[in-house]
N, C-alpha and C positions, 0 to 999 in steps of 0.2 A: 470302555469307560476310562481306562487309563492313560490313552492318548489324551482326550478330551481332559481330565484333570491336571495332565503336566502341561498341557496347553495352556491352561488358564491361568497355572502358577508360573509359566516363565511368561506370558502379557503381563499378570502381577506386576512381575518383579522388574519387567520393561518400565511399566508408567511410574514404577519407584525413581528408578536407574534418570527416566525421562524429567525428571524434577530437582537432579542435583546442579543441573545449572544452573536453575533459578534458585535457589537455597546460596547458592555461591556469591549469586548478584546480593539477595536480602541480608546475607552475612556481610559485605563490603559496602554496602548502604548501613548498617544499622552503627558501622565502626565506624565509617565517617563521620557519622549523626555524633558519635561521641566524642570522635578526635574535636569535630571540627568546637561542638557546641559548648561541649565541658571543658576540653584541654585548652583548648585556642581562648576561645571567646570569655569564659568564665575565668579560667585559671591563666592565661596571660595574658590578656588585651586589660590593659590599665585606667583607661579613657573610657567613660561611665558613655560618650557620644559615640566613639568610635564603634565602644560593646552593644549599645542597644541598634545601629543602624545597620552592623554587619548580623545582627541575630533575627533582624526583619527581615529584611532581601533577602537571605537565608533561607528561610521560611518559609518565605512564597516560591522562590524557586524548589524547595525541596517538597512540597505540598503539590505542585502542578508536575515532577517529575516521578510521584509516587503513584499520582492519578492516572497519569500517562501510561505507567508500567503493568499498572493494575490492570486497566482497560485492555491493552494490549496482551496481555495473560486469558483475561477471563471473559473474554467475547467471543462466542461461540462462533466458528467459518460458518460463513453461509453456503448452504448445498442447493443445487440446479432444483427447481419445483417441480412436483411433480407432472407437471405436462413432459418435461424433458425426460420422462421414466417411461417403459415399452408396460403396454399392459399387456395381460398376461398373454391375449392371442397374438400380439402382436410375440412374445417371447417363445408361444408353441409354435409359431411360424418361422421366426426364424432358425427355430432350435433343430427342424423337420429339412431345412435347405442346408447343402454340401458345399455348396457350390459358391465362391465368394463373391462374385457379381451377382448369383438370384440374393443374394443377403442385400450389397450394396443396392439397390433396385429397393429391397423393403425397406431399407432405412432412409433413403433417397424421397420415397412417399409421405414418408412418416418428417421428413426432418422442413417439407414443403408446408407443412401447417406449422414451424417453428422459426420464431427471427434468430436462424444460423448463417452465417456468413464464410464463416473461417472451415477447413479442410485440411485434411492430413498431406503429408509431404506427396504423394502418389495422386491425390485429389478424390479422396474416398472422403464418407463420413466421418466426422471421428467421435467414436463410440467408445464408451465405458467400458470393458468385459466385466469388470468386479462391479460395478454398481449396476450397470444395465441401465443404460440410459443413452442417450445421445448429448453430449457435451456440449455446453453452451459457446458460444465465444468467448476466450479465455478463460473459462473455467478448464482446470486440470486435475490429473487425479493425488492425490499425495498417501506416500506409499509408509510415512509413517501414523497418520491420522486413519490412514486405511477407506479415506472417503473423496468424494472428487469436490475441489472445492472454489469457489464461485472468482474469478479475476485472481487467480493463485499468485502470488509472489513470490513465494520460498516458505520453507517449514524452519523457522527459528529456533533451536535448541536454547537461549537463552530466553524467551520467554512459553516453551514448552508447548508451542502454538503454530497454528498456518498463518500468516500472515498474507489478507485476501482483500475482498471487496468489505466487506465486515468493521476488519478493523486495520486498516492502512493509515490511515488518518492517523491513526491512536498510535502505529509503532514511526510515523512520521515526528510526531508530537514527543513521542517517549526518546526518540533520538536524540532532535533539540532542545529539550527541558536537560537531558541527561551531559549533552556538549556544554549546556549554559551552567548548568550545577558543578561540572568540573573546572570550568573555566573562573567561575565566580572562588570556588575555593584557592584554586593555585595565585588567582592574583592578590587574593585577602592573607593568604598564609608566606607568601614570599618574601616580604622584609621581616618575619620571624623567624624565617628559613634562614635567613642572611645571617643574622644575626647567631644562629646556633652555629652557623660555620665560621663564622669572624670570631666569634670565641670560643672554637675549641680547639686553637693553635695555641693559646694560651695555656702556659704552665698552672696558671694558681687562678686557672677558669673556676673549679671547684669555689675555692673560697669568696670569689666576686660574682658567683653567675645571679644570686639573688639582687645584690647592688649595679648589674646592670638590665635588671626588670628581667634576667630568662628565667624560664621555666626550671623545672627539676627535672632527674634524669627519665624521668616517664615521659611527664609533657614534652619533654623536647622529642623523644622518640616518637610520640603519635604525630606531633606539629612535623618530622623528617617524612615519615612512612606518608603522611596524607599528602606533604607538597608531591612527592615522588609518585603516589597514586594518581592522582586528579591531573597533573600533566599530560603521565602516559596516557590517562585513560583517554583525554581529551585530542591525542591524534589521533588515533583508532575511530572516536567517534564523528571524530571532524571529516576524517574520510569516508565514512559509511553516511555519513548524513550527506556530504557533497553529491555521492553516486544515485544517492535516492531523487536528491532534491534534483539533477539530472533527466531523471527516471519519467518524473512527475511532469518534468517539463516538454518533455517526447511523448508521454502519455504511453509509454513502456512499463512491463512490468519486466522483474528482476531475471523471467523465464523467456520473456519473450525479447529482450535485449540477447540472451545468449541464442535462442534460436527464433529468426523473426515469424510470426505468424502468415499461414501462408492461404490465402483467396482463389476465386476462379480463377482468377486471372491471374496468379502465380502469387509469388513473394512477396511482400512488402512491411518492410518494417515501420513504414509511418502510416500502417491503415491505419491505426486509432487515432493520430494526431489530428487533432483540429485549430491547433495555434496554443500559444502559451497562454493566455487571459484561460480560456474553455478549457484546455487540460487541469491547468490549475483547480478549478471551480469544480470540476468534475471528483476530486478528491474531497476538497474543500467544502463545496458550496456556493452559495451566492452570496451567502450570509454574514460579512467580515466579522461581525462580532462573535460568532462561534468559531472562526478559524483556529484562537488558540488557544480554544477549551476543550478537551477530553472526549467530546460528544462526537455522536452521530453528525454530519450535515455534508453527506455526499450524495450526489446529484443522481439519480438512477436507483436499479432493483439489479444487479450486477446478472443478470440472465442476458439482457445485451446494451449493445453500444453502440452509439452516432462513430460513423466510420464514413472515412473518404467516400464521395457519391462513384467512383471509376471502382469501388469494391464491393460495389451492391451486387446480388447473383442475378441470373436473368429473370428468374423467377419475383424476386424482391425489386425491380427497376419501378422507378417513379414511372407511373403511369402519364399517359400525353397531355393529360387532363392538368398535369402539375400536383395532382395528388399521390397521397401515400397508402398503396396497397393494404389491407390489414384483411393479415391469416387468421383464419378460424382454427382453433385447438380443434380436437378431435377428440378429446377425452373428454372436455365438459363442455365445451364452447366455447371457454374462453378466448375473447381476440388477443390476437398478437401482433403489432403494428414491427414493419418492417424496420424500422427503423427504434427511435427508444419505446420504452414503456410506460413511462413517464413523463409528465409535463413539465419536469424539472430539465428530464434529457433533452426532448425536444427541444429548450430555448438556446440549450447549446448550440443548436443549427439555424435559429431565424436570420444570424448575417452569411451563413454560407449557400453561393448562390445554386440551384438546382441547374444544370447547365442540360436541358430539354429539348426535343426538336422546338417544339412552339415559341421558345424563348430564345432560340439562336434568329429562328424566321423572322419574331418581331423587333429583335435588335437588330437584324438587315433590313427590313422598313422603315426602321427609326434612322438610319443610313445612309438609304435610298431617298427619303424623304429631306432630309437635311441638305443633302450634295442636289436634290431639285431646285432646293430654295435658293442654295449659294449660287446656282446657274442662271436665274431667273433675274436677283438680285444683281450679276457680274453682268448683265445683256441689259438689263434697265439702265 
């Protein structure tokens, strides 16, 4: 019993420990909020037009950068469903085999009624040990959530979270609301900034500084500290947002840029790519007007993804017919289409062409037929 009770108090005191980052951001947001709102704006900005237009834009930037943070805090990862979970014979079976190919062999059966694509470095399943499950494509396991979680990104100590299929969008969003909110303060606070260092070479600053509209020795310290915050913060965040917005356009995640996801057919770091328009959307949406709202509107059930037609397994190959395979779960029935899951996914692929025996044959008919006519046409 006493293992198991210190156990539980040092997890405690882990998801304590795990929360002061985010306490760190909420403390340097709420200072902001008062440098910028009460010191700045109330107590130095003189201009009744100036004050009320920098305290809107304000506003709305700090309201969609709150949203942002929130959402991307408090969105729970999405974990593999349970088709992707071994039932239990399947777990007394494989528990009973020594041997790592009778294993690979059962999970090989098992992973054939699942749209899986992607392989470990070796070209084995790749399999959960702690969850017990067979790993989706691009779902990975994160070892401080202690769960495998759906299109992984990275586990963000600053918002105390996996950043995954779930909520990408939202720490997309929380990035750019966060670059736009430091940027909108440093260039609003800058000729005030100016001005507290053009007079305080001045000897008898003290006795002029209210005759030339500056602040008192507070305001001026919070108007210094926040230009000097919101700069810094904003290259820090200008470069993590640049790498993402990168990311997004490769249709990469943050794990799979550092090691590329690897297929039957070996390596390939641009299996997920399908062009920029279709990556984008796939985070995104179709929907431009939820793009730079806080919500949900990404395209798919993050279990799989439209991938280059040269990465389909042989098993998953478009059949001659020009249609798409769809597996039978084995746990309930449910189908699994080789390809998306969704009708959202699917549209992703209507311009990408199926490149099929049938459809090479009858583009050399269409060929063959054409170079007849030109021949026929060149003799008449």
């Amino acid at each position: 019993m006493a293992p198991s009770g210190s156990g539980s108090i040092k997890k405690g005191c882990q998801r304590v420990l795990y929360w002061i980052p985010v306490l760190f951001i909420a403390l340097i947001v709420a200072w902001s909020y008062y440098a910028y709102v009460l010191q700045l704006c109330i107590e130095s900005i003189e201009g009744i037009a100036e004050k009320v237009i920098y305290l809107l834009v304000y506003h709305v930037i700090f309201i969609m950068f709150v949203w942002a943070y929130w959402q991307t805090i408090f969105t729970r990862p999405m974990n593999p469903l349970k088709e992707f979970h071994l039932s239990y014979a399947d777990k007394e079976l494989l528990e009973r085999e020594d041997r790592g190919e009778s294993q690979q062999e059962i999970l090989r059966r098992i992973a054939k009624d699942l749209p899986i694509c992607t392989r470990t470095n070796s070209g084995a399943i790749r399999f959960c040990d702690r969850c017990q499950l067979l790993k989706p494509d691009r779902c990975h396991h994160c070892s401080v959530c202690d769960k495998c979680i759906l299109k992984m990104d990275h586990h963000c100590p600053w918002v105390n979270n996996c950043v995954g299929f779930a909520n990408y969008k939202f720490f997309m969003l929380f990035l750019a609301y966060s670059l736009l909110y430091c940027l909108f303060i440093t260039a609003t606070d800058l000729q005030y900034f100016i001005k507290f260092w053009l007079a305080g070479g001045r000897a008898h600053f003290r006795l002029r500084e209210h005759r030339n509209g500056l602040p008192d020795t507070q305001a001026k310290f919070h108007i210094l500290f926040l230009f000097f915050s919101a700069s810094t913060f904003s290259v820090s965040l200008a470069s993590l947002l640049t790498y993402h917005c990168w990311l997004v356009c490769k249709n990469r995640s943050t794990l799979e840029a550092v090691r590329s996801p690897v297929f039957r057919h070996g390596t390939d770091k641009n299996g997920f790519s399908l062009g920029f328009s279709k990556n984008f959307r796939q985070v995104f949406g179709d929907e431009v007007k939820y793009w730079p709202i806080p919500i949900f509107s990404g395209l798919g059930d993050g279990c799989s993804f439209p991938a280059c037609l040269v990465n389909l397994d042989v098993e998953q190959a478009v059949s001659p017919t020009g249609s798409t395979p769809v597996n039978k779960s084995a746990a309930d029935g449910r189908q699994f289409p080789s390809k998306p899951l969704r009708e959202s996914q699917s549209r992703l692929l209507t311009s990408t062409p199926s490149w099929t025996e049938s459809d090479i044959a009858t583009d050399k008919d269409r060929k063959g037929a054409s170079n007849q006519a030109m021949t026929i046409e060149h003799e008449a």
